[in-house]
C-alpha positions in Angstrom: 0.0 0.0 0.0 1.1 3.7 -0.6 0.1 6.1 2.0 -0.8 9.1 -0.1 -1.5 10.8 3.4 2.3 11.7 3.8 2.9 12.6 -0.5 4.8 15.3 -0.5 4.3 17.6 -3.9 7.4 19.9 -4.4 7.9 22.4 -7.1 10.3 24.6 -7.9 10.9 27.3 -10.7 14.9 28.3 -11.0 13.5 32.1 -9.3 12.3 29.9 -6.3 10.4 27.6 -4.3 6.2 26.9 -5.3 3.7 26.9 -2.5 0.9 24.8 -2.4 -2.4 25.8 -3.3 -5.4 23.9 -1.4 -9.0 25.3 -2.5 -11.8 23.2 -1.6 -14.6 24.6 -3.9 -12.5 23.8 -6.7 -11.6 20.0 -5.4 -7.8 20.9 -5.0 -7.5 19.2 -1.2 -4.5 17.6 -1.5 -4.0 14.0 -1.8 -6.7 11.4 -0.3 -6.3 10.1 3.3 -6.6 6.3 2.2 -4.2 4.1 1.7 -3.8 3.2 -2.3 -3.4 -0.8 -2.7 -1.5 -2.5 -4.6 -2.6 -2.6 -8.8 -4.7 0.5 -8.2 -4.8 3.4 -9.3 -6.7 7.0 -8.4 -7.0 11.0 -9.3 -6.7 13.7 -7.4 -6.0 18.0 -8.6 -3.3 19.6 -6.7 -2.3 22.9 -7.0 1.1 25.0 -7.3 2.1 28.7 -7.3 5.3 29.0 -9.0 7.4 32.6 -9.3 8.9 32.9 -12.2 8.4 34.0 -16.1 6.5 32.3 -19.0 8.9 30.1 -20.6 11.0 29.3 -17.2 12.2 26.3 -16.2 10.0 24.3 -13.9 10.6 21.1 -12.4 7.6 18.9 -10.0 8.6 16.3 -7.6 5.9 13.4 -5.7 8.1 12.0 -3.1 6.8 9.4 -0.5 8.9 8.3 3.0 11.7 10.1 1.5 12.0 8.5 -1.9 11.1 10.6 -5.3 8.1 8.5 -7.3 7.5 10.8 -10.1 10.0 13.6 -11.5 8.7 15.5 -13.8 10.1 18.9 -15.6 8.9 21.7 -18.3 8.6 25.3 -18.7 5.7 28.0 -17.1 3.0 29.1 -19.3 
């Protein structure tokens, strides 16, 4: 099982660190509080506020007890 209760999201911009953004109304509450099982899979929105400039570099990173699951890199719109 993965606890998605203790995901960490971290973004980062090369100006500086993104914050997280948590809005209930529009269903950006983090990750869900139940374990996900083996084989499964789920969806949840999460959002980041990233300084920077349109066409900076931007990188994401979903870590879980300390190791990094997903990597993932681009550029701001």
């Amino acid at each position: 099982e993965l606890d998605l209760a203790t995901l960490i999201v971290k973004g980062s911009t090369t100006t500086g660190e993104c914050v997280d953004i948590f809005d209930g109304d529009n269903q950006m509450e983090g990750a869900p509080t139940t374990p996900l099982a083996p084989g499964a899979s789920t969806e949840f929105s999460w959002g980041l506020s990233c300084p920077g400039k349109n066409g900076e570099d931007i990188s994401v990173l979903l870590s879980n007890a300390g190791v990094t699951l997903i990597e993932v890199t681009g550029k701001l719109a």
